[in-house]
N, C-alpha and C positions, 0 to 999 in steps of 0.2 A: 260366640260372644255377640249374639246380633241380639238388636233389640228388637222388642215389638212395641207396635204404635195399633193401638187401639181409641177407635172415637168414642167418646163419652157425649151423652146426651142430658139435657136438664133432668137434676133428680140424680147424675150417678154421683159415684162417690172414690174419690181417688185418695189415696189415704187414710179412711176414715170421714177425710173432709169432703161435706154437698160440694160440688161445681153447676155453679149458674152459668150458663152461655150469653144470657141477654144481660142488655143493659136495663139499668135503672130507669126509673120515670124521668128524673134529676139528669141524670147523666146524659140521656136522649135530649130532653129540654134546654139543655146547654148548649149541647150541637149544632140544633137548630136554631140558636140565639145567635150561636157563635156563625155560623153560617150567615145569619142575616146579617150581623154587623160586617162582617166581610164582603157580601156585596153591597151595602150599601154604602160602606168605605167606598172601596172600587167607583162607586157611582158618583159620590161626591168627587172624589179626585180627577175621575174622568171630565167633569163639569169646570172642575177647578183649571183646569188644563186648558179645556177650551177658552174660558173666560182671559186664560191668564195670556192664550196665542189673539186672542179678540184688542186685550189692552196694550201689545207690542204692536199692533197690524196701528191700531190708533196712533197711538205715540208715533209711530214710522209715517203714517202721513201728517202728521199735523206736524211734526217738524220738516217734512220735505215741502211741505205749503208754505208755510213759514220762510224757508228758504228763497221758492221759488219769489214769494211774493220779495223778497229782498233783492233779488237778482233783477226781478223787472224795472223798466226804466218806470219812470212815472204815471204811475195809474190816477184815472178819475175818481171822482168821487163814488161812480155807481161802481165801478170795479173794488175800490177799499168798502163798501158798503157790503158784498156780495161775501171778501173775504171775510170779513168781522163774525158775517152772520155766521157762514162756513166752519169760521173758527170756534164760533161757541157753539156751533151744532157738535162739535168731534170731541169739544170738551165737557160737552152737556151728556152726550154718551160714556164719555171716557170715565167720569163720577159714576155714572151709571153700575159699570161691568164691574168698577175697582168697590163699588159699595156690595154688589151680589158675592165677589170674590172674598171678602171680608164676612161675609153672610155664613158662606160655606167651609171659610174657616173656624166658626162660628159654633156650628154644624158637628165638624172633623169632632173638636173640640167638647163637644156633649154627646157627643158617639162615643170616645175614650171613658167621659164620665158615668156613660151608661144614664145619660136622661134624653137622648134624644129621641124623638118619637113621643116622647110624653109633654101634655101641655104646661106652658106655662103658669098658666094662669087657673086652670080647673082640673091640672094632672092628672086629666084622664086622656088616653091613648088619641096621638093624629092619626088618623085615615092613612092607608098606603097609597091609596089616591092622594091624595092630596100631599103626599111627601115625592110621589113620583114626580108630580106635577113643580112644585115648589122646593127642593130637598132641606132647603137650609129654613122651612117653615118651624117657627117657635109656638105657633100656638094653631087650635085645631078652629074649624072653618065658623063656628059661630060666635068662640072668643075674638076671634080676630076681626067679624061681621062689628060686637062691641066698641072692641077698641078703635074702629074705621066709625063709628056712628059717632063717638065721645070726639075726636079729631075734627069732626064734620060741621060738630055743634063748635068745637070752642073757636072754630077758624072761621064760621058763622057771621056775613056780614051783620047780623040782626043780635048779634051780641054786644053789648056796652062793657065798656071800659070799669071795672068797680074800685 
């Protein structure tokens, strides 16, 4: 009662029925999509994580400054001057990492939907450069040249009021 195990190669035929061994053009194509979207998930998360250990580190001092500045007897004016700035330095950053981290949630979010990598604005494909570079980039490097030129003009001191 033993069996035999014979390899079949593309072309044989095991009950009558072809057996193919390869994959489809499709099914390979998926693979490797699926494949990309998986590291680049990874990438963004990895990103996300940092951002997200960047904006605890913030918050931990700007409230231990805060404190200390409460604990001190009375400071002069150049000392509250020094803090103030201090303080809106850590909160000038803090908007900063908490706006990238919303960028690449942004991101996560059009990865799922299967448009990310694709522009905004002219739906044709962003550069992997320039996703390596940017991950949570919505549009590709000369809509975005656009959209920064149009910003430029309307914030344009030499523009009037209509």
């Amino acid at each position: 009662m033993g069996r035999t195990v014979s390899s079949l190669s593309m072309g044989d035929t095991m009950n009558g029925n072809q057996v193919d061994h390869t994959k489809s053009a499709d099914q390979a194509g998926n693979d490797m999509q699926d494949d990309r979207n998986t590291s680049l998930r990874t990438m963004l998360l990895e990103r996300r994580q940092v951002l997200t250990r960047e904006i605890d580190e913030l918050i931990a001092r700007h409230r231990s400054d805060q404190l200390l500045q409460r604990e001190q007897s009375v400071a002069d004016t150049g000392d509250m001057s020094l803090q103030d700035s201090t303080g809106e330095q850590q909160i000038s950053i803090l908007e900063v990492r908490n706006r990238m981290r919303n960028q690449i949630d942004d991101a996560l979010h059009r990865l799922r939907d299967g448009t990310y990598g694709t522009c905004e604005d002219c739906t044709r494909e962003i550069s992997p450069e320039r996703l390596k570079a940017m991950p949570f980039a919505r549009r590709c490097v000369e809509c975005q040249r656009k959209v920064e030129t149009i910003e430029q003009i309307e914030k344009g001191p030499d523009r009037e009021e209509i």
